[in-house]
KEKE-3310 file (N, C-alpha, C; in steps of 0.2 Angstrom, whole numbers, plus 5000, padded with zeros to 4 digits):
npx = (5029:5030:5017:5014:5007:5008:4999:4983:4974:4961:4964:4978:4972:4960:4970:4974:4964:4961:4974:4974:4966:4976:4983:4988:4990:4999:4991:4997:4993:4993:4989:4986:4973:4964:4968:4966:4953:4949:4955:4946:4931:4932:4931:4936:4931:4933:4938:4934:4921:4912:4918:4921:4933:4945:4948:4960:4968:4978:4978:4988:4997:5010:5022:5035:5031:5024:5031:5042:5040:5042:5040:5035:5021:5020:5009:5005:5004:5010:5019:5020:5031:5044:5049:5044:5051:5061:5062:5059:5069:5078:5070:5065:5076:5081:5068:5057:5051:5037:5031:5016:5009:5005:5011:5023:5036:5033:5045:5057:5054:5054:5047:5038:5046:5058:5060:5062:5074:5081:5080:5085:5096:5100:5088:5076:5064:5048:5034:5016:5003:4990:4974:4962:4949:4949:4937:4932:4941:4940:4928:4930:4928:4932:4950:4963:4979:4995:5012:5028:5045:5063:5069:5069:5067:5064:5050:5044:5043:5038:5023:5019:5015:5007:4996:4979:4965:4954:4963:4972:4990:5001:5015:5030:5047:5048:5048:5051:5042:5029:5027:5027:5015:5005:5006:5005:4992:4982:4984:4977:4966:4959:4959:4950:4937:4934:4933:4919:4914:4910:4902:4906:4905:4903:4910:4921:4927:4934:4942:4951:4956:4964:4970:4979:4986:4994:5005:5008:5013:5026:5032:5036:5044:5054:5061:5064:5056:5047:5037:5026:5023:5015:5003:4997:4989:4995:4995:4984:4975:4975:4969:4959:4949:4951:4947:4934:4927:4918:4922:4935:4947:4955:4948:4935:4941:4944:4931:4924:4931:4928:4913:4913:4917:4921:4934:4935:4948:4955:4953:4966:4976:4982:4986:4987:4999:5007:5003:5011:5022:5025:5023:5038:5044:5042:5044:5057:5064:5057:5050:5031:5016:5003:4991:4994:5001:4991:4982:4988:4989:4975:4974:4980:4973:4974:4969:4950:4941:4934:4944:4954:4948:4948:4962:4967:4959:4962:4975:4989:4987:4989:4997:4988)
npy = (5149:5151:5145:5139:5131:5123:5121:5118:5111:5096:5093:5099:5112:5111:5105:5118:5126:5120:5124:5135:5138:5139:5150:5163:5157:5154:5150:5143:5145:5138:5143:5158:5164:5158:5158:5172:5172:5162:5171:5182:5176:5167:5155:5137:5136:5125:5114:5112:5115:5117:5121:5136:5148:5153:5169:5172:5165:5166:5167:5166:5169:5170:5164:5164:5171:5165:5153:5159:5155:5147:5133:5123:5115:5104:5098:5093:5083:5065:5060:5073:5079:5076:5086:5097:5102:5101:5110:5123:5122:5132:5139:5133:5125:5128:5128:5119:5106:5097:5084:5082:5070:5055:5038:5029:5037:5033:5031:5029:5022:5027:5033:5050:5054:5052:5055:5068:5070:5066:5075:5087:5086:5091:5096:5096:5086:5080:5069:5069:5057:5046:5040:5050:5062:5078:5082:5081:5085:5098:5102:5102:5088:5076:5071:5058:5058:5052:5059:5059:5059:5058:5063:5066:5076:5087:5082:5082:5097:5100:5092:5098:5110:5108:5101:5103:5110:5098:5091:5077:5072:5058:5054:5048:5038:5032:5033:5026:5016:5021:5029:5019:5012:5022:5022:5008:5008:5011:5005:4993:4998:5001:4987:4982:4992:4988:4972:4977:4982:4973:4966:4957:4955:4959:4953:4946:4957:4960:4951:4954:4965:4960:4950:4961:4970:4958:4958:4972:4973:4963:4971:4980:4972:4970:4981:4988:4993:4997:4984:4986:5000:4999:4995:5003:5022:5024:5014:5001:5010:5020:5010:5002:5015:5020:5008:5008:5019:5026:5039:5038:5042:5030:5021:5022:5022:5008:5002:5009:5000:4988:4989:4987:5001:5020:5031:5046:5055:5064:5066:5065:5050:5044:5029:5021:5025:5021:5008:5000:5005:5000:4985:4983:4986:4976:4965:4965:4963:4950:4948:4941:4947:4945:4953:4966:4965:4960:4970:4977:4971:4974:4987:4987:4982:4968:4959:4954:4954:4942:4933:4938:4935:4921:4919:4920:4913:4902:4899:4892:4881:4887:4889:4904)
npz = (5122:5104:5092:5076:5062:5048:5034:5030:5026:5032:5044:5049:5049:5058:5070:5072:5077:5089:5095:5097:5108:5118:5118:5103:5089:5072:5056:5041:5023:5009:4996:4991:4990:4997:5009:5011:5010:5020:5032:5034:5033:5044:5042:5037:5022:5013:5015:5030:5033:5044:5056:5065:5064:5079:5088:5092:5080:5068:5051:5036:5018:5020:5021:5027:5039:5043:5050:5058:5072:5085:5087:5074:5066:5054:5044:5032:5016:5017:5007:5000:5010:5011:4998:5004:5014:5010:4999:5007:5017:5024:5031:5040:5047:5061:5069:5079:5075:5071:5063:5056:5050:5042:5037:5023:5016:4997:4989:4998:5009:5021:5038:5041:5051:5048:5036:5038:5047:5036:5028:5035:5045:5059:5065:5079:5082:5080:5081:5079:5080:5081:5086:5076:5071:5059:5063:5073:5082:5080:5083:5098:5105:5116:5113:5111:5110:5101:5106:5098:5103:5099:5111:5126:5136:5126:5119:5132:5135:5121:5124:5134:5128:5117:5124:5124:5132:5127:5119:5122:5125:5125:5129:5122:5117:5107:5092:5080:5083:5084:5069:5063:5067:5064:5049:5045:5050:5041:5029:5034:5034:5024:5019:5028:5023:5010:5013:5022:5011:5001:5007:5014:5028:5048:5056:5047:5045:5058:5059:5050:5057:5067:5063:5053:5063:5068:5059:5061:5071:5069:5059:5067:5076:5068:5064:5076:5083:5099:5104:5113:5110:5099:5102:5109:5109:5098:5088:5089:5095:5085:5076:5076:5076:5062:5056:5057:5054:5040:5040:5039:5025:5020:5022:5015:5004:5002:5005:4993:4984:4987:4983:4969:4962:4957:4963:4971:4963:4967:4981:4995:4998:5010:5013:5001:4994:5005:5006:4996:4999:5011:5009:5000:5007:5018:5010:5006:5019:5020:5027:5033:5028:5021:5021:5018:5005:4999:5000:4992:4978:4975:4975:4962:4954:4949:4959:4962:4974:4976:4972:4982:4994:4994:4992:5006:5015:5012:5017:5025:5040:5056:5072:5082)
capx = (5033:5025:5019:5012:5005:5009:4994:4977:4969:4956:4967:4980:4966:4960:4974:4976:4959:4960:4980:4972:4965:4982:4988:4989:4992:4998:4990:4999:4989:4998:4983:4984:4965:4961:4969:4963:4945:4947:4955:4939:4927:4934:4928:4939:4924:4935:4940:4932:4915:4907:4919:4923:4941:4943:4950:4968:4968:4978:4979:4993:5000:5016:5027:5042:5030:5022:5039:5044:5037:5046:5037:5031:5017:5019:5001:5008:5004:5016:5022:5026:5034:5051:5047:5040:5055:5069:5060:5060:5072:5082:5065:5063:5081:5081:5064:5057:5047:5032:5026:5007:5006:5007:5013:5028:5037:5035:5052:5061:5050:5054:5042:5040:5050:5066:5062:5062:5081:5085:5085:5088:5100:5101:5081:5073:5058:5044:5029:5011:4999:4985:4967:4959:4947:4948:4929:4931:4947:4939:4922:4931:4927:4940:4955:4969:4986:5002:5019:5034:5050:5069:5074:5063:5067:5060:5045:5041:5040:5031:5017:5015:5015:5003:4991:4975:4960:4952:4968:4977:4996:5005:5023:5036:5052:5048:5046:5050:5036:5023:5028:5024:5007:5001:5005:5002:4984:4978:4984:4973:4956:4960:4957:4942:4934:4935:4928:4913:4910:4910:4896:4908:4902:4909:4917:4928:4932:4938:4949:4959:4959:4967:4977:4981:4988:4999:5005:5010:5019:5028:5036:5040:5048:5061:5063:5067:5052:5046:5028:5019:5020:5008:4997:4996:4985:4997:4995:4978:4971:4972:4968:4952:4944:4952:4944:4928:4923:4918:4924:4941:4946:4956:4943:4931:4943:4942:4922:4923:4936:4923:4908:4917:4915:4925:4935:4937:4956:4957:4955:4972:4972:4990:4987:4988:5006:5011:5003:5017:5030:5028:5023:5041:5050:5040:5049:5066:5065:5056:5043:5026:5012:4998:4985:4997:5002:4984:4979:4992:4984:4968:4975:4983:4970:4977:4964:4946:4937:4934:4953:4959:4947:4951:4968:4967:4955:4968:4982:4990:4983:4995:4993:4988)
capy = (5147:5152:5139:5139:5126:5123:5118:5120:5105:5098:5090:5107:5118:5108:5107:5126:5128:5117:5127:5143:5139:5139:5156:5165:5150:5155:5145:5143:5140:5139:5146:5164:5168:5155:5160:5179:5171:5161:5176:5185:5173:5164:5149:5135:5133:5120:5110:5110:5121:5117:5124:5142:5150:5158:5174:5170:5159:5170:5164:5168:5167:5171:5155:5166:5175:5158:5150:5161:5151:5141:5125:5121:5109:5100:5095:5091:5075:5061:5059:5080:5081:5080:5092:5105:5102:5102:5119:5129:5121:5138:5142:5126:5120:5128:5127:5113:5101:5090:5079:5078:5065:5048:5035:5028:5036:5027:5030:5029:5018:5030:5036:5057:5058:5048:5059:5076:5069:5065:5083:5092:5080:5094:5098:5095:5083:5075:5065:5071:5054:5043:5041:5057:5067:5083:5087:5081:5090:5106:5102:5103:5085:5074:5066:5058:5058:5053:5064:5053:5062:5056:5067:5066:5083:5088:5077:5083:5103:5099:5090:5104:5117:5107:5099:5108:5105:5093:5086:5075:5069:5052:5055:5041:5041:5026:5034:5019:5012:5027:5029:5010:5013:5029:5020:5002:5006:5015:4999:4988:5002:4999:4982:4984:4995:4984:4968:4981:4988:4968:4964:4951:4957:4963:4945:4945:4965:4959:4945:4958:4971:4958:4947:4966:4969:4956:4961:4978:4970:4959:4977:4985:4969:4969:4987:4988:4996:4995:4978:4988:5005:4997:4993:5012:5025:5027:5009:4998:5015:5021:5006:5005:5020:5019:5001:5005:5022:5031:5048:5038:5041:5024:5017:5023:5019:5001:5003:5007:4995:4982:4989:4989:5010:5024:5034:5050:5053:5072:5064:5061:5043:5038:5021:5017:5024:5019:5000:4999:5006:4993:4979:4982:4984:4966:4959:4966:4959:4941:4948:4939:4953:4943:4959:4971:4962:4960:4978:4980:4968:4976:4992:4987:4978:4962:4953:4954:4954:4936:4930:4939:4931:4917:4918:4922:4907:4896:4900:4887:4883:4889:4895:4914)
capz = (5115:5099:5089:5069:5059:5041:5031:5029:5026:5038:5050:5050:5052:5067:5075:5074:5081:5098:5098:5099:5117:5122:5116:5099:5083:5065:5050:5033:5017:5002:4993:4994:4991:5001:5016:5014:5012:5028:5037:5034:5033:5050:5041:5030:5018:5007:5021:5037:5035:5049:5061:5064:5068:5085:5086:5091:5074:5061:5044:5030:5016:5020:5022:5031:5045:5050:5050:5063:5076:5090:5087:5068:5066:5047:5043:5025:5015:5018:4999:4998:5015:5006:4994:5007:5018:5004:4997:5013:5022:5025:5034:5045:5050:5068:5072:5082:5069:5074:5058:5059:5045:5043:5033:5025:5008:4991:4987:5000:5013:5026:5039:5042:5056:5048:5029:5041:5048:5031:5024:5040:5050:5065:5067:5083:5077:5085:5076:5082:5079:5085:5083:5078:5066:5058:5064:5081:5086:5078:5087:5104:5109:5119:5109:5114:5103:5105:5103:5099:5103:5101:5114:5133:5137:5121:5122:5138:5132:5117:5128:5140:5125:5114:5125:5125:5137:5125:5115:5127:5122:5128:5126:5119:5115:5102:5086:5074:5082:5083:5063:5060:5068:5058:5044:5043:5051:5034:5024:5036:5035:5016:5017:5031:5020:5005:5017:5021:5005:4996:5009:5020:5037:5053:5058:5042:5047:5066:5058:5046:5060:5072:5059:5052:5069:5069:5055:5061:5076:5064:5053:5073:5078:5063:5062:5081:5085:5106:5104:5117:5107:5094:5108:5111:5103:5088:5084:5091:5097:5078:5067:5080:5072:5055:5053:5057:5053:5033:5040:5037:5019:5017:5022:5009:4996:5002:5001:4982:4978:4989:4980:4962:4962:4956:4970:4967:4963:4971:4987:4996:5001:5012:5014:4994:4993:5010:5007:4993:5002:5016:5004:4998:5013:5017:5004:5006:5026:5021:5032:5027:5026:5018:5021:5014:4999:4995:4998:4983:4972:4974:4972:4956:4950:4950:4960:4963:4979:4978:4973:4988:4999:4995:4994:5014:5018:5011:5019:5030:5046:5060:5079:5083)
cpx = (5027:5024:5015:5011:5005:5005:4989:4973:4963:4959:4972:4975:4962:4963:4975:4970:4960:4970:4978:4967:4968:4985:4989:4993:4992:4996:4991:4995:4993:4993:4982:4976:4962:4963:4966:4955:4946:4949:4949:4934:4925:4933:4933:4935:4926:4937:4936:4927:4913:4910:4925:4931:4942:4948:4957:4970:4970:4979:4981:4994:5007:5020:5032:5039:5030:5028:5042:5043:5042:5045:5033:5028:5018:5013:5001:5007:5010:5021:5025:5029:5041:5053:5049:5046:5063:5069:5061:5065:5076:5078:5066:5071:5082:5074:5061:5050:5042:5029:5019:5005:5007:5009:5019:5029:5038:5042:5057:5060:5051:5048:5043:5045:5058:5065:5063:5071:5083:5087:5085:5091:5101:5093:5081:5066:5055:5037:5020:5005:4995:4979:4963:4955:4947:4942:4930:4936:4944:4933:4924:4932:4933:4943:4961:4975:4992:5008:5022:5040:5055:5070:5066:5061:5062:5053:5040:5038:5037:5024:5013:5015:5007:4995:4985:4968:4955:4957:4972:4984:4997:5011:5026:5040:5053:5046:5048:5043:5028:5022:5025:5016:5003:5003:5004:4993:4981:4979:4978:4965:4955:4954:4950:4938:4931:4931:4922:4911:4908:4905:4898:4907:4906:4913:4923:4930:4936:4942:4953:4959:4963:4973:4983:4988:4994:5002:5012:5017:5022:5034:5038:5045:5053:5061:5065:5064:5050:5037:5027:5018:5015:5003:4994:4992:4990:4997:4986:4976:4969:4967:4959:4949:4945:4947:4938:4923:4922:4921:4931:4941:4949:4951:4936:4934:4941:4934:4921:4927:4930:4915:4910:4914:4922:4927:4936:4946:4959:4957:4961:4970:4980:4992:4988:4997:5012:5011:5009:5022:5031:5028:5033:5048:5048:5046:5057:5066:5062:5052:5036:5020:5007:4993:4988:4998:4996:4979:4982:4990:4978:4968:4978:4978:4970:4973:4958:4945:4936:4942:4955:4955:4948:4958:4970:4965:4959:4973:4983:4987:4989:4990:4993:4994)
cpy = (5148:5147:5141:5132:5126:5119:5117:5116:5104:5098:5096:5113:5116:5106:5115:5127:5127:5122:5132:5144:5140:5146:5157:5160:5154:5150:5147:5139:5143:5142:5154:5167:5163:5155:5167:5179:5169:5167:5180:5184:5170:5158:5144:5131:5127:5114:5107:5116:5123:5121:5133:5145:5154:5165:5175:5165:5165:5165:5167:5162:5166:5166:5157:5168:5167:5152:5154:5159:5148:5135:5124:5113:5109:5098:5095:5083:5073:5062:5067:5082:5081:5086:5097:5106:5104:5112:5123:5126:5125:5141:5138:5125:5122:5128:5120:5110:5096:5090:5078:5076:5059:5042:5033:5031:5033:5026:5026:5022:5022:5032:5044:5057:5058:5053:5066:5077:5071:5073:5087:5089:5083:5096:5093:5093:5079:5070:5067:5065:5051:5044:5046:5059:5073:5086:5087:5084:5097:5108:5104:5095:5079:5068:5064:5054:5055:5057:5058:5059:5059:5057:5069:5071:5089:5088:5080:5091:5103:5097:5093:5107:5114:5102:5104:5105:5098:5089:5084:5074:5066:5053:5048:5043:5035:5028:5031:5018:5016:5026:5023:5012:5016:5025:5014:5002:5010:5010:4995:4992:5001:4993:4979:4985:4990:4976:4971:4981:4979:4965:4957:4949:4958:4957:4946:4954:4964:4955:4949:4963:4967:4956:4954:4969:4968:4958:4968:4977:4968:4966:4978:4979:4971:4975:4990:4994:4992:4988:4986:4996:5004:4996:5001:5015:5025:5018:5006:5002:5020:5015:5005:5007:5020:5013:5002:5013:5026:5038:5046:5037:5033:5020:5019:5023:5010:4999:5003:5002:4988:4982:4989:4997:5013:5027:5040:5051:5061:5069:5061:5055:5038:5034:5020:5019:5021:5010:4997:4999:4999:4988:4977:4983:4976:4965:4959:4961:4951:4941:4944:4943:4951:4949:4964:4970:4962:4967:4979:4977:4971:4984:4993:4984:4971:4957:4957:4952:4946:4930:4932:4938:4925:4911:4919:4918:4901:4895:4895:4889:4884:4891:4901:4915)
cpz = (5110:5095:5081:5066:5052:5036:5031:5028:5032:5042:5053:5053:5059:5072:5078:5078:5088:5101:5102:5104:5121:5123:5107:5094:5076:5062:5045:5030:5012:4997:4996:4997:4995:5008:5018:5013:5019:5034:5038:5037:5040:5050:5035:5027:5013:5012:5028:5037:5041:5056:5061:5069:5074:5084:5087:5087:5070:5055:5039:5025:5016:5027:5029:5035:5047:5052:5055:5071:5080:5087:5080:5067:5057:5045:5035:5024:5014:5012:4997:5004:5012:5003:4998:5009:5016:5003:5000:5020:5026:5031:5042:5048:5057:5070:5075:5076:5072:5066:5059:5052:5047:5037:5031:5016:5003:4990:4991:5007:5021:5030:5040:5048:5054:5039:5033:5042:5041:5027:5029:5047:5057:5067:5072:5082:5082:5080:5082:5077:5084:5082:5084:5071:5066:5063:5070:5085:5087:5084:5096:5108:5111:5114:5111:5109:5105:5101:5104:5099:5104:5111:5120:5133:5132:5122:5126:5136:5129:5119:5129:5134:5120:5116:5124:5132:5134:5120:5121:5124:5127:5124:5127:5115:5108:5095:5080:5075:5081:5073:5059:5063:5066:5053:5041:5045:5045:5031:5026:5034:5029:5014:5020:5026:5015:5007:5017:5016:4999:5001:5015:5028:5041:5055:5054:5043:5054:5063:5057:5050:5065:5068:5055:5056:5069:5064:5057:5068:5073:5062:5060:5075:5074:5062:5069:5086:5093:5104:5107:5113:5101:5099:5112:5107:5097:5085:5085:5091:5089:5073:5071:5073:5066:5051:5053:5058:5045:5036:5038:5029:5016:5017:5017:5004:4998:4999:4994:4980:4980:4983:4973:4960:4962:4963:4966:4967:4966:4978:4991:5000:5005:5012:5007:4995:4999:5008:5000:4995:5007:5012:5001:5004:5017:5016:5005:5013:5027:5025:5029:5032:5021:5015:5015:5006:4994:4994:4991:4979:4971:4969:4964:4950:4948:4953:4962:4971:4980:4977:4981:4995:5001:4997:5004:5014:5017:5013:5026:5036:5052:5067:5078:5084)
residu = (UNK:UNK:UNK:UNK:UNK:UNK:UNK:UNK:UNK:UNK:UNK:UNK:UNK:UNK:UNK:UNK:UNK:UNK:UNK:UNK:UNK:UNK:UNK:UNK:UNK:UNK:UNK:UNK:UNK:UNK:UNK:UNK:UNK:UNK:UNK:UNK:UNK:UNK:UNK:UNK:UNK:UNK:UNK:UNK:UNK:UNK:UNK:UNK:UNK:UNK:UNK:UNK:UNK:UNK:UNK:UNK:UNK:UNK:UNK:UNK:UNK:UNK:UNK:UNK:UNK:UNK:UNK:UNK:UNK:UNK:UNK:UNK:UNK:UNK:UNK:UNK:UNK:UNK:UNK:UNK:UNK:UNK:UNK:UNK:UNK:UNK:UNK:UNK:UNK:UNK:UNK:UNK:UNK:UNK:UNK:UNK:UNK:UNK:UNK:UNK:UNK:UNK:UNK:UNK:UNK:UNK:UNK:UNK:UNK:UNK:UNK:UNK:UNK:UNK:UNK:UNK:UNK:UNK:UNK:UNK:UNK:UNK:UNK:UNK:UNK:UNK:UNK:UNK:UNK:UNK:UNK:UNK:UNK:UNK:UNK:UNK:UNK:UNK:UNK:UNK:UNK:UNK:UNK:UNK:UNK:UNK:UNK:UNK:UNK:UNK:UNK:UNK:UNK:UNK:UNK:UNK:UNK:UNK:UNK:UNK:UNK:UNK:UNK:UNK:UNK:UNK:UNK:UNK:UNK:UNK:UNK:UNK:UNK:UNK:UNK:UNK:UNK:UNK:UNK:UNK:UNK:UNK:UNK:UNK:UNK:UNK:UNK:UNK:UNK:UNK:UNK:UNK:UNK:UNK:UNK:UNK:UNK:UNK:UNK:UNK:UNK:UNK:UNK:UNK:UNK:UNK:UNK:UNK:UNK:UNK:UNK:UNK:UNK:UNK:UNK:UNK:UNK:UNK:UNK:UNK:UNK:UNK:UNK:UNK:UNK:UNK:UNK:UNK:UNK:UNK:UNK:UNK:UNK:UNK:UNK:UNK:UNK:UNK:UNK:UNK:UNK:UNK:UNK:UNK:UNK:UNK:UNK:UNK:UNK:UNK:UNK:UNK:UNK:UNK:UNK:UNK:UNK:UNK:UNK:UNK:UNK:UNK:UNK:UNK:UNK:UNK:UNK:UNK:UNK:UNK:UNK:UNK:UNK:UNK:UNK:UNK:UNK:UNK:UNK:UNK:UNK:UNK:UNK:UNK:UNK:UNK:UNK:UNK:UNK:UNK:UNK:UNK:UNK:UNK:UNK:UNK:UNK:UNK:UNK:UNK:UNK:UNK:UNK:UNK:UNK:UNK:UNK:UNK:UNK:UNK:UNK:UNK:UNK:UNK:UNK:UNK:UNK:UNK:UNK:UNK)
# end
């Protein structure tokens, strides 16, 4: 089955690399001249310099060829995933769809797998998350992901089609919970980050990655999500690496907001529009979501680094 990946960034771009061990991978960039530089070059020198494209890696501009594809990868930011999918959905509605973003949208509070349904209510859709970097997919070295798919059968082809020798997948058929995992661990690396960068130590980083945690168990519970799939790579096994490395961007937005430092604002950053979206599904459900709440004051400006410690130390004392 022929597969195509829709986006050029790092994480699309290395995805396409470790596909193209499998068999022959189209990569769409929406940037003409920058796709007929990487074709050339072999190189995404704006994205992912370091690693070079193999030679079953084609790279276009043309939306319609790489769309012909059996199995199209999504590697589009959360926030324009509607967008893309609205725009070309004439392209997309029989092909088999895997989401490789994460997060939940501001508007709607959806995660991608549940905005993919909403504009193409018959698409055949999977979620491709877990803890992973750009550099280290591209580099070769071992990752292990999870597929979330309604539909087992599904699920199951995908797996086989998209493992490679060094990207493993764990297949589930719990994509509420997968969803909630990809995207509440950006809000918590947020607040990590932000602990780090204000100089509170790695202790006060282990509480808000455990209390974080619960947290996210907490949104899967009321949402009818499976506990133990947070306990899986797309939940603990993501917020892990998220929480405790700079190659994560949430996490070096927390660092400047910790260190009072500019971020830059071309940097896409999923956790800030996701930790609203949950903060507001919070609220609608009466959930209580301390962390998240306080990422959004941070983000807002609303509280300082020393309010919203604070405000956490004060909080009634309760069992774990």
């Amino acid at each position: 089955m022929s597969v195509s990946v829709l986006g050029s960034g790092a994480f699309g771009t290395a995805l396409a690399i470790s596909l193209a061990a499998n068999g022959p991978v189209t990569l769409w960039a929406r940037d003409a001249d920058q796709a007929l530089q990487m074709q050339e070059t072999r190189r995404n020198s704006r994205r992912l310099p370091d690693a070079a494209l193999p030679d079953k890696l084609t790279v276009t501009n043309d939306l319609e060829r790489a769309a012909q594809a059996e199995t199209v990868l999504l590697a589009v930011p959360m926030q324009t995933l509607r967008g893309f999918i609205t725009a070309h959905a004439a392209l997309l509605r029989d092909r088999r769809l895997v989401a490789c973003c994460k997060g939940m949208e501001l508007k709607t509070g959806l995660g991608p797998l549940a905005v993919i349904r909403d504009c193409l209510p018959e698409a055949r859709t999977a979620l491709l998350t877990g803890p992973s970097f750009a550099a280290d997919i591209a580099r070769g070295l071992p990752t292990a992901l999870t597929l979330a798919c309604g539909n087992a059968e599904t699920g199951r082809e995908l797996q086989q089609q998209l493992t490679t020798k060094t990207l493993r997948l764990y297949r589930t058929t719990d994509t509420i919970g997968a969803e909630i995992g990809g995207a509440l661990k950006n809000v918590i690396a947020i607040a990590c980050g932000a602990v780090i960068g204000a100089g509170l130590g790695d202790s006060a980083r282990a509480a808000l990655m455990t209390r974080g945690y619960a947290e996210m168990q907490r949104m899967a519970l009321a949402t009818g999500a499976r506990p133990e799939t947070l306990a899986g790579l797309s939940g603990f096994g993501d917020l892990t690496l998220t929480c405790s490395s700079d190659l994560s961007r949430n996490y070096r937005l927390g660092l400047a907001i910790g260190r009072g430092e500019a971020f830059d604002p071309n940097i896409t950053v999923e956790g800030a529009a996701t930790a609203r979206a949950v903060h507001a599904a919070a609220t609608a459900r009466q959930l209580d979501m301390p962390i998240t709440a306080i990422v959004v004051a941070l983000l807002d400006q609303r509280l300082t680094i020393a309010d919203a410690t604070a405000q956490l130390l004060s909080r009634p004392l309760k069992e774990e």
